[in-house]
Steps between C-alpha positions, in 0.01 A plus 500: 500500500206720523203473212396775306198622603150622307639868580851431359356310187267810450794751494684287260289479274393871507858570490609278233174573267582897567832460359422240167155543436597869305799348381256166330194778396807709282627167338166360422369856309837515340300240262245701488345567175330789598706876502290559843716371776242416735246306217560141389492482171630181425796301488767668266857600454491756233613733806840348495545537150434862517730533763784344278436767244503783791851632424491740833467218728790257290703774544434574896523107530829491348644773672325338827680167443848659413451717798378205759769235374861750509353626840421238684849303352703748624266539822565169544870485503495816735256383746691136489831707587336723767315186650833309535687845663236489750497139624884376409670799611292546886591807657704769271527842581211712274293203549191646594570794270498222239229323655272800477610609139376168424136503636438871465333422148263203658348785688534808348146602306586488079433847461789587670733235362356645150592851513802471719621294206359729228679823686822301464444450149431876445842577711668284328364628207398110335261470233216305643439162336514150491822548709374705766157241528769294554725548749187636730404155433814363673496755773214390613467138449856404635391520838265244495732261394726579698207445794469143305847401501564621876188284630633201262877539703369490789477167535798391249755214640795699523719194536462422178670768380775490777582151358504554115771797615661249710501243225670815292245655293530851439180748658386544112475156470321425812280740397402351162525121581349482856327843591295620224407161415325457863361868496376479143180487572502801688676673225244385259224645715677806540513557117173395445327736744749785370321432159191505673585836639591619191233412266252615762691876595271772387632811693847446489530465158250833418776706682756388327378363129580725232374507092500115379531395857137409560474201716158294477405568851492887354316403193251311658440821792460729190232271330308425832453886540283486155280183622610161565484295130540122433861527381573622869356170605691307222855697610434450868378113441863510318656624802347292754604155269878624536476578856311118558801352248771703712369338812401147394863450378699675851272204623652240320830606517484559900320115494766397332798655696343374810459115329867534408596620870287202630688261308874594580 
């Protein structure tokens, strides 16, 4: 096994510190005192009790939440379905059709996801909303769960499915006893990086958000353009603890699965 060299410890480290060293400078002047972003004032948290009497950003962060929890549910379920179809089923005819439909959205730029979606709305003559946020959401997202749940099949036992439909169990409850325990992990993941998607989608949801339908992402955009303030920090600092939480815990559970697997 080859050592890391002094190069390769350099471009870690360069790497690493680009990527965390902005993220640890916006938590640490989130307790700022100061109202300049880039003076220490002192220690302080005054700037997250403003932000819990900043109505505007509540109200984005509710609608942000909503938004990021029925999409990425749904998303879920989809992409779980769509995964399966694609490694259960092998060849089909439309299969690369389907295949394609399914990882158009990982590489098609936002923009155009955003206003094909917002020209369908207009067709179809839909109020945009929290409904139309929404299902974008799920258009979107789906895919990479799907992506997820293919790469977790992969390398599923399928003789253990063979035998609990031997034994007499019927497909749906193969499905719920033996399969989606083993690929629960992935499914977790998948819903958690759905979330992810959706708490962090700025375009998307500016094509297709209508009055009251303000997501956070939006909100925060529209208060950068008038100067960065401390209750960005704060709301960001928010953002960042959920996203840490999210992970922490797909840790655990996917430690946990594995222990469980390990044992039987």
């Amino acid at each position: 096994m080859k050592k890391f060299g002094n190069f390769n410890i350099l471009a870690l480290v360069i790497g690493f510190s680009f990527l965390y060293i902005p993220i640890i400078l916006l938590i640490l002047f989130s307790f700022n005192e100061s109202r300049l972003v880039t003076v220490w004032g002192g220690f302080s948290t005054k700037w997250y009790g403003e932000l819990m009497q900043n109505q505007g950003i509540k109200d984005a962060a509710w609608v942000t939440i909503k938004v990021a929890f029925v999409s990425s549910t749904v998303a879920t379920i989809l992409g779980t379905i769509a995964g399966l179809v694609m490694t259960r089923f092998g060849h089909f005819r439309g299969r690369t059709l389907f295949s394609g439909m399914i990882y158009a959205p990982m590489v098609m730029p936002e923009v155009i996801i955003g206003l094909s979606t917002l020209l369908m709305f207009v067709a179809l003559a839909v109020d945009r909303g929290v409904f139309t946020v929404t299902l974008a959401h799920i258009t979107f997202s789906m895919c990479y769960v799907a992506v997820v749940i293919q790469s977790r099949m992969s390398s599923y036992d399928d003789s253990i499915t063979e035998a609990a439909l031997d034994l007499g169990c019927t497909p749906f409850r193969t499905f719920i006893l033996i399969t989606l325990p083993i690929i629960l992990p992935a499914v977790v993941a998948g819903w958690l990086l759905s979330f992810t998607l959706s708490l962090d989608d700025l375009v998307i949801a500016s094509f297709t958000s209508g009055p009251g339908s303000t997501t956070l992402p939006m909100k925060i955009y529209s208060m950068v353009r008038l100067g960065v303030t401390p209750e960005i920090n704060a709301v960001s600092t928010i953002l960042v603890g959920l996203v840490t939480l999210g992970v922490i815990s797909a840790s655990i559970i996917g430690r946990r699965q594995k222990q469980n697997v390990i044992k039987v």
